[in-house]
C-alpha positions as CSV (number, residue, x, y, z in Angstrom):
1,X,-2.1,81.7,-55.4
2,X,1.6,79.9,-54.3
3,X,-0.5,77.1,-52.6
4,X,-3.1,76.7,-55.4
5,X,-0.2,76.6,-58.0
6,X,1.6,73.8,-56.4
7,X,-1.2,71.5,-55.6
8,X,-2.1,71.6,-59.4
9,X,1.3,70.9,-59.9
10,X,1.6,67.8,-58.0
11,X,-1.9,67.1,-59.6
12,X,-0.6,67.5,-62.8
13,X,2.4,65.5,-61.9
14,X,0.7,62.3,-60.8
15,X,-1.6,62.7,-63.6
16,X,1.7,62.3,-65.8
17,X,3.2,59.4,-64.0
18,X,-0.2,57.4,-64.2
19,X,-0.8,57.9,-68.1
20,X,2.8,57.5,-69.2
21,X,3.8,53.8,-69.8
22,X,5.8,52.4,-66.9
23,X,7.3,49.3,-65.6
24,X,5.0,47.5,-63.4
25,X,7.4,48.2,-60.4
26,X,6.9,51.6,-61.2
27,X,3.6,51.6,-60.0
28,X,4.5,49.5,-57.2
29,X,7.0,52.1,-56.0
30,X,3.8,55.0,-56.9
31,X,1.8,53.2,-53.9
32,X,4.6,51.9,-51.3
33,X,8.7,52.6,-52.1
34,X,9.2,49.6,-50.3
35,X,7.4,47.3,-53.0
36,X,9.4,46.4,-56.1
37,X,9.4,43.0,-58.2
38,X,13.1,43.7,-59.2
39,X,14.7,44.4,-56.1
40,X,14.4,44.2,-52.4
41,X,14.2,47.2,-50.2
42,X,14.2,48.5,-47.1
43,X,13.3,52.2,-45.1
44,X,15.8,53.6,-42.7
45,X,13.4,53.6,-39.4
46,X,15.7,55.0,-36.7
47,X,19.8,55.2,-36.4
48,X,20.9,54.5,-32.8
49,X,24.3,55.5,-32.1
50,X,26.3,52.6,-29.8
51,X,29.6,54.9,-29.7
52,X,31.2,57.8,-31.0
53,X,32.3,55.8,-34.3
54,X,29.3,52.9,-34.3
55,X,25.6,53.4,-34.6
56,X,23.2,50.9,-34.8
57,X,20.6,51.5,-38.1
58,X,17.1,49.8,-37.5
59,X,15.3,48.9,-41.0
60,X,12.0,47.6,-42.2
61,X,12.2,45.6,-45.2
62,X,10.1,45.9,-47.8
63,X,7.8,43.3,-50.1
64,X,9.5,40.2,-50.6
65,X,11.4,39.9,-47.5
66,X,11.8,37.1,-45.7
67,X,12.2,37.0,-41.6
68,X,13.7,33.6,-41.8
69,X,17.7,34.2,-41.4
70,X,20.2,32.9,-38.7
71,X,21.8,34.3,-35.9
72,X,24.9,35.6,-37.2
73,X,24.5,36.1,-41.0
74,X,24.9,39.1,-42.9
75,X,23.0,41.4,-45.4
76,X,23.8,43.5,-48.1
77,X,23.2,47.0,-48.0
78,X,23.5,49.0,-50.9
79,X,22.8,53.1,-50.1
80,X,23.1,55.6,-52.8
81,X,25.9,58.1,-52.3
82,X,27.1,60.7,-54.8
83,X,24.8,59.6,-57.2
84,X,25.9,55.8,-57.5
85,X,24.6,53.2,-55.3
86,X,27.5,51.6,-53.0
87,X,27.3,48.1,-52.0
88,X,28.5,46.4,-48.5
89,X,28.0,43.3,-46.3
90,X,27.2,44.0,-42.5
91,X,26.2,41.4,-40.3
92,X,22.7,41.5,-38.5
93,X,22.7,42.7,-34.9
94,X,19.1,41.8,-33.9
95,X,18.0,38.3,-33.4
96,X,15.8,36.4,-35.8
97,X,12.0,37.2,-35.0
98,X,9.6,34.8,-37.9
99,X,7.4,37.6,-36.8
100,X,9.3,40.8,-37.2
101,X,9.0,44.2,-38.7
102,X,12.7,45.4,-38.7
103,X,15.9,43.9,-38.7
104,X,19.2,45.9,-37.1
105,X,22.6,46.2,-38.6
106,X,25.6,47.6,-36.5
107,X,28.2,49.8,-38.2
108,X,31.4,51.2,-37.5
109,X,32.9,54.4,-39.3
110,X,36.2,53.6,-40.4
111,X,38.7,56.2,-41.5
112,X,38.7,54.5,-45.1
113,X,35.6,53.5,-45.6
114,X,33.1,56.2,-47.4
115,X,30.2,54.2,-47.2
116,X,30.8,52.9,-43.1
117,X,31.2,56.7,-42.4
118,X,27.9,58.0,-44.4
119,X,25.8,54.9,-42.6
120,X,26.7,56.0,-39.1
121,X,27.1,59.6,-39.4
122,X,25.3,60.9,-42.5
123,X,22.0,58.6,-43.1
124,X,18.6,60.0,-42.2
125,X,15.7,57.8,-41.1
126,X,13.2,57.7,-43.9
127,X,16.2,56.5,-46.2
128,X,15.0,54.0,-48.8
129,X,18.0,51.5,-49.4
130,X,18.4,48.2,-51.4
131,X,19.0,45.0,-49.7
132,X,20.5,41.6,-50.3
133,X,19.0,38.1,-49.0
134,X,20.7,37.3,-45.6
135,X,24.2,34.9,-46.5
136,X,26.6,33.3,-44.2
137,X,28.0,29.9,-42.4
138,X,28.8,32.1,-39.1
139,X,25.5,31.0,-37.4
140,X,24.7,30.1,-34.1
141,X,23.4,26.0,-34.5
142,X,20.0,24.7,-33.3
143,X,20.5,23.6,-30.5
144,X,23.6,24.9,-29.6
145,X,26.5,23.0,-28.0
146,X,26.6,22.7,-24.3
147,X,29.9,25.1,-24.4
148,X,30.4,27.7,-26.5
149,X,34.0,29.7,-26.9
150,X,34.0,33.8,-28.8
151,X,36.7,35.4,-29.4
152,X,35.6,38.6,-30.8
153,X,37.4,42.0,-31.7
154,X,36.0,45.6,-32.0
155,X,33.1,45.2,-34.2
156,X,33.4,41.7,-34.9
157,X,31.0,42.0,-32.0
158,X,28.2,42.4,-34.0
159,X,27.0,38.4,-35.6
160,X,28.0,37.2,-31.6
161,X,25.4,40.1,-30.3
162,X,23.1,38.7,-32.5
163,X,23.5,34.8,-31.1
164,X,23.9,36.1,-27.6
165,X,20.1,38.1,-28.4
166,X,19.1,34.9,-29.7
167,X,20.2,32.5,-26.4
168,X,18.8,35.2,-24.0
169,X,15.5,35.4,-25.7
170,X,15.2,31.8,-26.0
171,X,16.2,31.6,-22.2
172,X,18.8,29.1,-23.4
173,X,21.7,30.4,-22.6
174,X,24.8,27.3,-22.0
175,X,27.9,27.5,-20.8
176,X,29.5,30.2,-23.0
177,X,32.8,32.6,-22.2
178,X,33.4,35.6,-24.5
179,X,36.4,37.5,-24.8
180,X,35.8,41.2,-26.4
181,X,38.8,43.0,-27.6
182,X,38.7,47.1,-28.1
183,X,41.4,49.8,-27.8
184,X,39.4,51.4,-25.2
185,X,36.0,50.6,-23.1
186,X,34.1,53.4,-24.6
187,X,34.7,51.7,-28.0
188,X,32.9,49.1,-27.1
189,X,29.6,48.3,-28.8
190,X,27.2,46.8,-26.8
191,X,28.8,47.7,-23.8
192,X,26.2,48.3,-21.1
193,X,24.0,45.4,-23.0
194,X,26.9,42.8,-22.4
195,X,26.9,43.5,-18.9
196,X,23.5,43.4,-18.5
197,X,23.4,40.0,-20.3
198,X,26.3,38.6,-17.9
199,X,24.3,39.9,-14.8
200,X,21.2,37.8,-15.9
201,X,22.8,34.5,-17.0
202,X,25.5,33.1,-14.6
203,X,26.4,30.6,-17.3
204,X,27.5,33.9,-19.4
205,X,31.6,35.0,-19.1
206,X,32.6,37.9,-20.1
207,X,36.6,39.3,-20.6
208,X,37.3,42.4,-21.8
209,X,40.2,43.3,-22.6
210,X,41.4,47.6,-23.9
211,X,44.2,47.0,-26.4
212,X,45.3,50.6,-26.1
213,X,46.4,50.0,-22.2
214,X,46.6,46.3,-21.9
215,X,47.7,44.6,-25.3
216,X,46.7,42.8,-27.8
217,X,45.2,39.1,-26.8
218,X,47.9,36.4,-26.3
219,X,46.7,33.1,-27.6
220,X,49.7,31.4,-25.9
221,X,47.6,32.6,-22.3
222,X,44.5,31.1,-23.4
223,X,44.3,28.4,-20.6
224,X,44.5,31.0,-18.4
225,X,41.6,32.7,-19.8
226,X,39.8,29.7,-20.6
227,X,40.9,26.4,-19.0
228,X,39.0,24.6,-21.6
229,X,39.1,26.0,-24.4
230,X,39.9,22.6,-26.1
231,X,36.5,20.9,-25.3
232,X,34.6,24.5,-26.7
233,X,33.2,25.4,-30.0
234,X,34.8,28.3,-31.1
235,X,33.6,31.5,-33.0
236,X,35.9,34.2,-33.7
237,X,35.5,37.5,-35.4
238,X,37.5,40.6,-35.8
239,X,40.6,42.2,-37.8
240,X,42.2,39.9,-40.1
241,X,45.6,39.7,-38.0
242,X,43.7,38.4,-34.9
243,X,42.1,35.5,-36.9
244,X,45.1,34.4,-38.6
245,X,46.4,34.1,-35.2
246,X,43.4,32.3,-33.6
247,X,43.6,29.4,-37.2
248,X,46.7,28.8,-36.7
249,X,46.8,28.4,-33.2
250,X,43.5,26.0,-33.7
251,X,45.3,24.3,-36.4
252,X,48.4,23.3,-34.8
253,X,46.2,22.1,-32.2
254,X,44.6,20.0,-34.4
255,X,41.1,21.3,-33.1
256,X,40.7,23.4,-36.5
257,X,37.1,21.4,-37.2
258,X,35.8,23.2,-33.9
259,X,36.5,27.0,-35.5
260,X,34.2,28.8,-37.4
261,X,35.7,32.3,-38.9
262,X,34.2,35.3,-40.0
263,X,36.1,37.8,-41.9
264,X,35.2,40.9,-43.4
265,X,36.7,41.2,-46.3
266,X,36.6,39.5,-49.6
267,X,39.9,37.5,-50.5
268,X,40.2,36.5,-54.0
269,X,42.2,33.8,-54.6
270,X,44.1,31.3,-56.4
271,X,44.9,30.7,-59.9
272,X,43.5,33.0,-61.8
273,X,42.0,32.6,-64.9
274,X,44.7,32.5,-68.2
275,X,43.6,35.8,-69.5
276,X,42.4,36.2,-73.3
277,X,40.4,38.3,-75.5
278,X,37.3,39.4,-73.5
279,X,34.0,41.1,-76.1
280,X,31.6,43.1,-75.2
281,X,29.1,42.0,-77.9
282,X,26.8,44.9,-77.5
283,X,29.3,48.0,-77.7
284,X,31.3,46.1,-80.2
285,X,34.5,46.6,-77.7
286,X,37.2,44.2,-76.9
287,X,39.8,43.8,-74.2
288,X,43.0,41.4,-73.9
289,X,43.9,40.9,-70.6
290,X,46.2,38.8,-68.2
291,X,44.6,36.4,-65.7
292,X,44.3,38.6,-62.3
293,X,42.6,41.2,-64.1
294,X,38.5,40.5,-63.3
295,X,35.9,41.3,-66.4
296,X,34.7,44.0,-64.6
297,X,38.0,45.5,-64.3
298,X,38.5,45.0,-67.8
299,X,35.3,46.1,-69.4
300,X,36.3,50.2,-67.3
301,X,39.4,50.0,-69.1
302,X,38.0,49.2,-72.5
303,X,35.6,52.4,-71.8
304,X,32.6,50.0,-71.3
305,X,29.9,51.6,-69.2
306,X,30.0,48.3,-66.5
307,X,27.3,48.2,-64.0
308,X,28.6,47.8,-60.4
309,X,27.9,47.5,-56.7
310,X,29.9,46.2,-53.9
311,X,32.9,45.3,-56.0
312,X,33.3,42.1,-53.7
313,X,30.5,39.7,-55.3
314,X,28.0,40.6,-52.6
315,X,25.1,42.6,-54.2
316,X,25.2,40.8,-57.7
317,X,24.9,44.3,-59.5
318,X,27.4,43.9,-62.1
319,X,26.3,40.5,-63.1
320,X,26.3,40.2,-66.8
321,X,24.7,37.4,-69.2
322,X,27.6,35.2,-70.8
323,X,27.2,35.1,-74.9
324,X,30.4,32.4,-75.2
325,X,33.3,31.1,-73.7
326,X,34.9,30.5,-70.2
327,X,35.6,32.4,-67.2
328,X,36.5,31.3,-63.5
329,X,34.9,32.7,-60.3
330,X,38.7,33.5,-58.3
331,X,36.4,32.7,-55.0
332,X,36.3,29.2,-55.7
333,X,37.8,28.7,-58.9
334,X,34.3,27.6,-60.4
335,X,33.8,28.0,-63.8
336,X,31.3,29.3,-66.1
337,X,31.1,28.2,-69.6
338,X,27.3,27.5,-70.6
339,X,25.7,30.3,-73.3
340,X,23.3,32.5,-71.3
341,X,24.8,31.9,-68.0
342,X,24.8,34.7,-65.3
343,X,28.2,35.7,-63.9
344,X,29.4,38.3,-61.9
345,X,31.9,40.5,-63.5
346,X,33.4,41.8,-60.2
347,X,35.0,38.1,-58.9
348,X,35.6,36.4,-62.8
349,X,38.2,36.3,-65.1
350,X,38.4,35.2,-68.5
351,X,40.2,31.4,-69.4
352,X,40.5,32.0,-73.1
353,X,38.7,34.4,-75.1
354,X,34.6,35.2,-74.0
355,X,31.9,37.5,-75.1
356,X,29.3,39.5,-72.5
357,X,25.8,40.4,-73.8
358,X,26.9,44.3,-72.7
């Protein structure tokens, strides 16, 4: 009886879903959960773990993905946790293939981060997440130059991996020295790959060098480390302090056009906007704020039910429709003024008064 209950259950379920009016990316999702119009997706296929803090997580993209990125950008990934869908930016491990299935993203669990710690340690293959479109100037350059410089620290490791997959695959690999910082060697990602890679390719260097025992890198002992540096393109990637360090050191030798940076972290800069009276037209609210304080940030404190994602302008979730008036991106200091214009709430402020169609 139990069995024959529940099958004319699911029966009558489906029956439901298939007579009740729905988006057309409902019935997408009916047939595949990887097909949408609206968004694009991916399914969890297998989570690696790299070390005890860092797994690797292997996804296939759904319909409308494109296998056309660069070695060394990064995707968004948003994964729902707690009932809200969290945003972040991770770069891809796993080399470009114009023929691939999957892509790879490496993740370390940090002590602060809620979402790192859920990818590596909680998240079950079969997973259905949201993705963003590939981003990122932190590529590897076809061709590449002759000699190539990376300075790289814990996982900062991971947009280097995937050049190094790249050169290696391509059998292309030129003159290129890395230097890996981590506090120990079992923190390092990649570990046993990177020596295999060096055993292969005598034009590959590797230094690695355990902060916890030896120190932090000391930029004024790069010749020793890497006579020329000078005549390399450089890429570094890793905690803030470190490339601070390595920018200035490139600046004051006036080599700074050779550098290419990745950070993790969103910095918001500059000016600001110079505040005013911020409506939201739909829930008849208002909000007067200074010129630090974003829309989004605004719109919760008016009691405004703001959509949001990454909170870093990654995953364009909170973007809202602009009825009227001005507000400035605090990335770039861009503005946005035209009626109907899409802005994201997270990274704008208001210059004057403005309305948003929320």
């Amino acid at each position: 009886m139990t069995p024959r209950t529940l099958t004319w259950g699911g029966v009558r379920t489906a029956g439901n879903k298939l007579t009740t009016p729905l988006h057309p990316d409902d019935y997408l999702r009916l047939l595949n959960p990887l097909w949408s119009e609206r968004e694009l997706r991916g399914r969890v296929e297998e989570v690696i773990p790299e070390t005890d803090d860092a797994a690797t997580l292997v996804i296939r993209p759904g319909w409308g993905w494109r296998y056309d990125h660069r070695a060394g950008q990064y995707v968004g990934i948003g994964v729902q946790v707690d009932g809200k869908f969290q945003w972040r930016s991770y770069s891809v491990s796993s080399p470009p293939r114009r023929r691939g299935r999957t892509i790879s993203i490496t993740v370390r669990a940090m002590p602060e981060g809620k979402l790192s710690a859920h990818l590596v340690n909680g998240l079950e293959p079969g997973t259905i997440v949201r993705l963003a479109s590939p981003s990122g100037d932190f590529v590897l350059p076809d061709p590449p130059p002759a000699k190539m410089l990376f300075l790289v620290g814990g996982s900062g490791i991971t947009p280097v991996m995937a050049m190094l997959r790249t050169l290696d695959r391509r059998q292309t690999m030129p003159d290129v020295v890395l230097h890996y910082s981590s506090p120990t060697a079992e923190r390092m990602i990649f570990r046993d790959e990177l020596a295999e890679l060096e055993s292969r390719h005598e034009s590959l260097t590797v230094h690695r060098l355990h902060t916890d025992t030896e120190g932090m890198l000391s930029l004024s002992g790069l010749d020793g480390l890497c006579v020329d540096w000078r005549e390399r393109e450089t890429w570094a990637c890793g905690p803030a302090p470190m490339l601070d360090a390595v920018e200035t050191h490139w600046e004051r030798a006036g080599l700074d056009e050779r550098l290419h940076l990745e950070r993790f972290s969103l910095e918001l800069g500059g000016d600001g906007g110079e505040g005013g009276t911020i409506t939201f037209q739909t829930t008849g609210k208002t909000a007067e704020v200074d010129g630090a304080t974003t829309v989004l940030e605004a719109g919760e404190a008016a009691g405004v039910g703001m959509p949001y994602g990454c909170r870093m302008g990654i995953c364009h979730t909170c973007t809202l429709t602009l009825v009227s008036g001005t507000v400035r991106d605090l990335r770039n200091g861009n503005e946005f003024a035209q009626p109907n214009e899409q802005v994201q709430t997270c990274v704008t402020v208001p210059v004057g008064a403005c309305t948003l169609d929320i």
